[in-house]
C-alpha positions in Angstrom: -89.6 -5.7 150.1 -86.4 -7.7 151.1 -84.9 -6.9 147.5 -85.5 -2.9 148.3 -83.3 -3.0 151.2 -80.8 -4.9 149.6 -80.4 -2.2 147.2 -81.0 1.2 149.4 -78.1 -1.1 151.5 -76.0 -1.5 148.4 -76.1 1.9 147.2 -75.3 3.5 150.8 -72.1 1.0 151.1 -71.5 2.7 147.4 -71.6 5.9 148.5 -69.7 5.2 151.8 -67.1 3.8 149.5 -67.1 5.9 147.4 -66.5 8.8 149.8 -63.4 7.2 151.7 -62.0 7.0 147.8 -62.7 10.2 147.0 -61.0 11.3 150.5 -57.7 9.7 150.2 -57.3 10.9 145.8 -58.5 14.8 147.4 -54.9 14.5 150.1 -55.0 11.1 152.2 -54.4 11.7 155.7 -54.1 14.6 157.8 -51.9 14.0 161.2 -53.1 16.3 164.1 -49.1 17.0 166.2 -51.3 18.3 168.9 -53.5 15.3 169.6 -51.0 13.0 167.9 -54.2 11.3 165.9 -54.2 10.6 162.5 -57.9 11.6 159.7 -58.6 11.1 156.9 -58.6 14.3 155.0 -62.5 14.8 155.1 -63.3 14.0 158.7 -66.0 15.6 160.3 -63.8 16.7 163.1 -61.3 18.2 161.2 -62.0 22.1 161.5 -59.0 23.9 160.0 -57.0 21.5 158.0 -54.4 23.8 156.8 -53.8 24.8 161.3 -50.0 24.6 161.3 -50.5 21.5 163.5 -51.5 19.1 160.4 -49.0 17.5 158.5 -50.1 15.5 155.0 -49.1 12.1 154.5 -50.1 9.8 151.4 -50.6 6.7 153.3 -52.1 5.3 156.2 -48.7 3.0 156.8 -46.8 6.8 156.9 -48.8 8.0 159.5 -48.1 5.3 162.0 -44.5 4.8 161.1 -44.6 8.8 162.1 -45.8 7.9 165.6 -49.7 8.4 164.8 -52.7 6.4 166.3 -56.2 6.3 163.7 -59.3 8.7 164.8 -62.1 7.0 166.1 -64.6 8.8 164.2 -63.6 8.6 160.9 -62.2 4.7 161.0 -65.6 3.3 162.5 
């Protein structure tokens, strides 16, 4: 039993990992001027990424040189 939920744990940190990967190769980070946040690119809260207020950057060191504080939703 133990050695099931070791793997089901294992393959959802996979997954989770391999989400967050596939979210910063598909554009990195999306910075919101309005609410002065910055996502990355898939968030769930992000509802028009390409809204005149999102700038790209490639980095997550970009973003708060630029001024920008993390989301709290998609860096749990």
């Amino acid at each position: 039993m133990r050695s099931k939920r070791h793997a089901v744990l294992l393959m959802l940190v996979l997954f989770v990992v391999g989400i967050m990967a596939h979210a910063l190769a598909a554009g990195g980070y999306l910075a919101n001027t309005k609410s002065g946040k910055y996502h990355i690119s898939t968030c769930r809260t992000i509802k028009h990424p390409n809204a005149a207020h999102f700038v790209s950057y490639n980095t997550e060191k970009e973003c708060i040189a630029a001024g920008y504080v993390r989301c709290k939703v998609c860096f749990r």
